[in-house]
N, C-alpha and C positions, 0 to 999 in steps of 0.2 A: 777564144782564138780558134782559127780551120786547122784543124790535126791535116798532120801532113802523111798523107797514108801513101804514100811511096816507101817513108821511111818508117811507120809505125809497127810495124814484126820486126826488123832490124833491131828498132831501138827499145821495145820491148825484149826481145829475145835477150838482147846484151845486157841493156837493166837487170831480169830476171837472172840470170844467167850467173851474173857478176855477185848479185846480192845470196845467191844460193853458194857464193866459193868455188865454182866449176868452172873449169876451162872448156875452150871449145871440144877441147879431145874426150875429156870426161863426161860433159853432154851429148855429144855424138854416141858414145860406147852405149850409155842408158839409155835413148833415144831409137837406138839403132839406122842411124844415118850417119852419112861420111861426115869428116871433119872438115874436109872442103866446102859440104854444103850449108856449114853452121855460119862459116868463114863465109860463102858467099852472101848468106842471107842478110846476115850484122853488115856488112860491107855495101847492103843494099842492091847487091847484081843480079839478085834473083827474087821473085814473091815466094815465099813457101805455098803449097795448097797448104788446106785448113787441116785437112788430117795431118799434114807432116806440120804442121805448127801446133794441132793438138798432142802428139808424140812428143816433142821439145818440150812443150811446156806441163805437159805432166811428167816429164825424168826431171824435172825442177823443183814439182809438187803443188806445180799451178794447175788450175783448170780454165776452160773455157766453155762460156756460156754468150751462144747468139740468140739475139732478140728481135722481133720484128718490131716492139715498138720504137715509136718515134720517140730520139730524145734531144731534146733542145735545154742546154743551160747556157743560155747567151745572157746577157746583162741587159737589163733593161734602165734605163733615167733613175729611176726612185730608188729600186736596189744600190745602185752605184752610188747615189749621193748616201743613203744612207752607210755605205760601207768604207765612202772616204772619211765621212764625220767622225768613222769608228777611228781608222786612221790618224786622223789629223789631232782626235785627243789623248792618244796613243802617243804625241807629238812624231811620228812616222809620216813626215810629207812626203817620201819617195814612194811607201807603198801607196800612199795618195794618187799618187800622179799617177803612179802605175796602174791603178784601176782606171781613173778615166782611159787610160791611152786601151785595156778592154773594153769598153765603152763603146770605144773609136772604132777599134777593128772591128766588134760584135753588130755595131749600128751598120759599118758600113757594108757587112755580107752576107745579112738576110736580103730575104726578096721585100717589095715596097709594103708589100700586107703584114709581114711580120714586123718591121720597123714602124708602124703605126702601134701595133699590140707594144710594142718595148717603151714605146714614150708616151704614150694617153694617160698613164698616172702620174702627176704632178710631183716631183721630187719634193721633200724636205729640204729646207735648208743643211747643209753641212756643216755650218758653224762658219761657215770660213766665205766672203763676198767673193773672194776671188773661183773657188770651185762652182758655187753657186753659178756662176755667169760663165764658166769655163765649159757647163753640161749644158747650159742654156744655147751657148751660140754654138756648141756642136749639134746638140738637135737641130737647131734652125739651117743649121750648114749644110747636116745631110740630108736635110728634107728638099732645100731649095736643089742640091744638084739632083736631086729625085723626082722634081715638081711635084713636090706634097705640098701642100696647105698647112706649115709648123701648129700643132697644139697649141692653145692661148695661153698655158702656162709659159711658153717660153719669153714671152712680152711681161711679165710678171715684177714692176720698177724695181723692187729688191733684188732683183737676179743680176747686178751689176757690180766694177769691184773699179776703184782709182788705178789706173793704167800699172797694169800686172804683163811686163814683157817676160814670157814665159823661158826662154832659154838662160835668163837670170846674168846674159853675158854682155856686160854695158856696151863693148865695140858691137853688138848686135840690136840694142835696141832700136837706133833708128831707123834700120831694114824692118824688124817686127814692126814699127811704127806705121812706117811706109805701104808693106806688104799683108801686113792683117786682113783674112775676108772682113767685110762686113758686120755680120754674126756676130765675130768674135768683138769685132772695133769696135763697133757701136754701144759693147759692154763693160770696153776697158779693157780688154785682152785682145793683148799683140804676138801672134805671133807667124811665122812665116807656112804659107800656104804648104809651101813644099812639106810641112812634116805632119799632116794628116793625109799623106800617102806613103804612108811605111810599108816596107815590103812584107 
């Protein structure tokens, strides 16, 4: 998922903060910065600079280390199926589901070069026909709004599940039935367009 760095010193500083037992007052005094400025930072009104967020987070007993390298843990197809299988025998479908919808978001905010690296190794089965074809027709989904050319594992006849309407809410099946891409339909999974654009 895209760390939100508007609010990412905020919501570390408070994490830290909170988990070390200090208040803002008692942070500020070891810090040696106003109590207003801890207050505005947590609140998000302010960026700290890096040295006055190194000061906070060493009167906590944290430190900070920047790095130039590049670091990418986005999911890729095969990881993920293999992590919902873990999942799904775990009997855990909700952490299930909630990897794919990582999947979703990690597919859809690399650039097109890096979304080719995340899906050219062929997923394992997950145990389950409905995951199986749930990561199949989201590859194909976001390659077609990307005009990629889908890897030929996503055509793979096993990767298909008997009509699995995903919101699980009968008054909504026949909208999923209706409104499903393609991708998905064509595999047996219905589900409405609108919610592979989560905010």
């Amino acid at each position: 998922m895209n760390q939100d760095w508007n609010h990412f010193a905020g919501d570390l500083l408070r994490h830290s903060r909170n988990q070390a037992g200090l208040t803002q007052r008692d942070l500020a005094v070891q810090a040696g910065v106003s109590a207003s400025e801890v207050a505005r930072i947590e609140s998000y009104r302010v960026q700290p600079s890096i040295p006055v967020l190194g000061r906070l987070l060493d009167a906590i007993g944290l430190g900070v280390v920047l790095s130039g390298e590049y670091v990418d843990n986005r999911s890729n197809a095969r990881e993920t199926a293999d992590s919902i299988g873990q999942a799904l025998a775990a009997n855990d479908e909700h952490r299930a589901f909630l990897t794919w919808l990582v999947l979703l978001d990690d597919l859809k905010a690399v650039t097109s070069v890096r979304l080719v690296e995340l899906i050219q190794d062929p997923p394992r089965t997950t145990g389950d026909s409905r995951y199986d074809a749930l990561i199949a027709g989201l590859v194909e989904y976001v390659c077609m709004a990307r005009g990629i050319v889908p890897p030929t594992w996503v055509d793979d006849s096993w990767r298909t599940t008997e009509g699995w309407c995903i919101s699980g809410i009968s008054d909504l099946a026949e909208i999923e039935r209706r409104e499903s891409p393609p991708p998905f339909s064509k595999r047996g999974v219905y589900l409405v367009e609108q919610s592979l654009s989560r905010a």
